[in-house]
Wavefront OBJ file of the C-alpha trace (Angstrom):
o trace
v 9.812 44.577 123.515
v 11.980 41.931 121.677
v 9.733 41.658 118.825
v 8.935 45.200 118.821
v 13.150 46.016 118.059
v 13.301 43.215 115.734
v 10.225 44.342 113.602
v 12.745 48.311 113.517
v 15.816 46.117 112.266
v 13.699 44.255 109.881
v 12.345 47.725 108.477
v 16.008 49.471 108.944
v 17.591 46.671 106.746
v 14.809 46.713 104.053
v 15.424 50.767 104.024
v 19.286 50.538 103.391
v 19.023 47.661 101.022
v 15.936 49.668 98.925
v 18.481 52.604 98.757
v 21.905 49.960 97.862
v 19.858 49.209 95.023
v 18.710 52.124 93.902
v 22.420 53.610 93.229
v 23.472 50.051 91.410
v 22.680 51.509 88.243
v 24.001 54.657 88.243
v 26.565 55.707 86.231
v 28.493 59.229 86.158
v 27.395 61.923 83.349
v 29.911 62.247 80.768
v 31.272 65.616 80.273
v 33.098 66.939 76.704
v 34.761 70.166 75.487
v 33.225 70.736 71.933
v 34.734 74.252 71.407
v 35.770 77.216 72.887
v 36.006 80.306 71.352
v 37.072 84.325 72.885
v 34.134 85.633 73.969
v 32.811 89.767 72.687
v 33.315 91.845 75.459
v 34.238 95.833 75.902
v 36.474 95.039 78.697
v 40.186 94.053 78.401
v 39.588 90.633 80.610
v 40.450 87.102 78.807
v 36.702 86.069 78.413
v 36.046 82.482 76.696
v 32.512 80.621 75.902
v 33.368 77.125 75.914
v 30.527 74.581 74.872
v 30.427 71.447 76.822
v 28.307 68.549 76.022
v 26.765 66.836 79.059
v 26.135 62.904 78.352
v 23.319 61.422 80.563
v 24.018 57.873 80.586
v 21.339 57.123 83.119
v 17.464 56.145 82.591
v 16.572 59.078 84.870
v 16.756 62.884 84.217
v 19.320 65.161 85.062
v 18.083 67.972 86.893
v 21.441 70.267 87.010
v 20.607 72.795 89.353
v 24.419 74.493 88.286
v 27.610 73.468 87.112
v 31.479 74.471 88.718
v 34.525 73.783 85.976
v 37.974 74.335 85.601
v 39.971 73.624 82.623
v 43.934 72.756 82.905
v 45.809 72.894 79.235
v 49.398 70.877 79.694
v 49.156 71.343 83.197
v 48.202 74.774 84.219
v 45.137 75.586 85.327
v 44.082 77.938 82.592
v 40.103 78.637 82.229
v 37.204 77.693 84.901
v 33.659 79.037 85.217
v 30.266 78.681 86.464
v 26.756 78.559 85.051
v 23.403 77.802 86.302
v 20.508 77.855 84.116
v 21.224 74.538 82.557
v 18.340 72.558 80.992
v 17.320 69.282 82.516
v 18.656 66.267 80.386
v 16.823 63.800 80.059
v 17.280 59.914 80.340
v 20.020 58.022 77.408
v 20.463 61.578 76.244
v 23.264 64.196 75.864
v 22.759 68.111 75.878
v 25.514 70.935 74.584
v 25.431 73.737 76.841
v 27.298 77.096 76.778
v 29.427 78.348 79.439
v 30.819 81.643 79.870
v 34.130 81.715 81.483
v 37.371 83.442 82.791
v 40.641 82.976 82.212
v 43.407 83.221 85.332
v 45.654 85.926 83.573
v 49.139 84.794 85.531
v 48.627 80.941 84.404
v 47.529 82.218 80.715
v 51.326 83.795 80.495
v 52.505 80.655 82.034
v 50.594 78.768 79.547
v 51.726 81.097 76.459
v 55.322 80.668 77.222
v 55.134 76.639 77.938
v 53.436 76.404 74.839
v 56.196 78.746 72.893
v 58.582 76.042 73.943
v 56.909 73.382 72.936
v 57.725 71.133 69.951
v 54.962 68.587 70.214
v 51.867 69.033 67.997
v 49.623 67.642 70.804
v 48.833 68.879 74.423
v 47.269 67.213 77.373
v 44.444 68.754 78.571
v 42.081 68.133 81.490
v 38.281 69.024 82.552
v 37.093 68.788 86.305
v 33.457 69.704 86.327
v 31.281 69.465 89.163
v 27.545 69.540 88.407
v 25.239 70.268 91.204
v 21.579 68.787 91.178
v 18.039 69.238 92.888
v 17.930 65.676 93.415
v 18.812 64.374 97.450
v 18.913 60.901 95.137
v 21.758 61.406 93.112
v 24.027 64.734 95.355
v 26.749 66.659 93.327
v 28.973 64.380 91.583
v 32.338 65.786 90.091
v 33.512 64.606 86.494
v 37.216 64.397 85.033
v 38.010 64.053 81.477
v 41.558 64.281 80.304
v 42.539 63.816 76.589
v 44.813 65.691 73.964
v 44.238 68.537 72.166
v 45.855 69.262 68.536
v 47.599 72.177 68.631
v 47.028 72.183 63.982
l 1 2 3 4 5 6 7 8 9 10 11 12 13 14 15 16 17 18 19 20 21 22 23 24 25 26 27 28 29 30 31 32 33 34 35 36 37 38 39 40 41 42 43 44 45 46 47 48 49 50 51 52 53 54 55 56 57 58 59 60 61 62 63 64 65 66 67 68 69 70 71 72 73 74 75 76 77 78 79 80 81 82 83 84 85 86 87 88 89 90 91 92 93 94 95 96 97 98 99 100 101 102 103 104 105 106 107 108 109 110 111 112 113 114 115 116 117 118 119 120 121 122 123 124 125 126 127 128 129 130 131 132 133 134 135 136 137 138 139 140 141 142 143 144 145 146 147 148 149 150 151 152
């Protein structure tokens, strides 16, 4: 009996440290705003495509099953969006994808009058994007990117 429940600790310990080092490696994807620009639609809402470029800075693929993001300008939350037919990127590479997305009418006011008061060439901005994968291995992991944005 002793040996029997030291031989399932032996094989419990070799499981966790097998899956310790398995996530020693890993580093978060990278995620970038490379443009956005008003989308063409018949319908009066604020519609934007912005293009994000995904950096896989892992050996393994990225299998994004779908990808949550919301984009604050200066502070106010002004654009977010979803997508989900994103293409798998592969190891020590980057991919540009294109989102569609909304934006939240109230803050975009907000946003226009903050930014008709401003004297500064230069606003903060920040992405939060959470991409969702197939993998159990590596679960949703949410990204954060804040930078400035020229305003010439």
């Amino acid at each position: 009996m002793k040996s029997q429940l030291l031989a399932l600790l032996s094989i419990y310990l070799l499981i966790l440290s097998g899956c310790a080092t398995n996530d020693a490696d890993y580093e978060r994807p990278k995620v970038d705003v490379v443009g956005i620009t008003k989308s063409d639609t018949d319908t009066g809402a604020f519609q934007f495509t912005i293009q994000l470029r995904i950096v896989n800075p892992n050996a393994e693929t990225i299998n994004l099953k779908g990808l949550y993001y919301e984009l604050s300008l200066d502070g106010i939350d002004v654009l977010n969006g979803t997508a989900n037919n994103i293409p798998p990127i592969e190891g020590y590479s980057n991919a540009l994808v294109s989102v569609s997305s909304a934006a939240n009418l109230v803050n975009s006011i907000r946003f226009a009058a903050r930014l008709m008061e401003t004297t500064s060439d230069k606003l903060p901005y920040e992405l939060r994007a959470k991409l969702g994968t197939s993998s159990r291995w590596m679960p949703a992991t949410t990204v954060t990117e804040r930078g400035m944005i020229s305003l010439r």
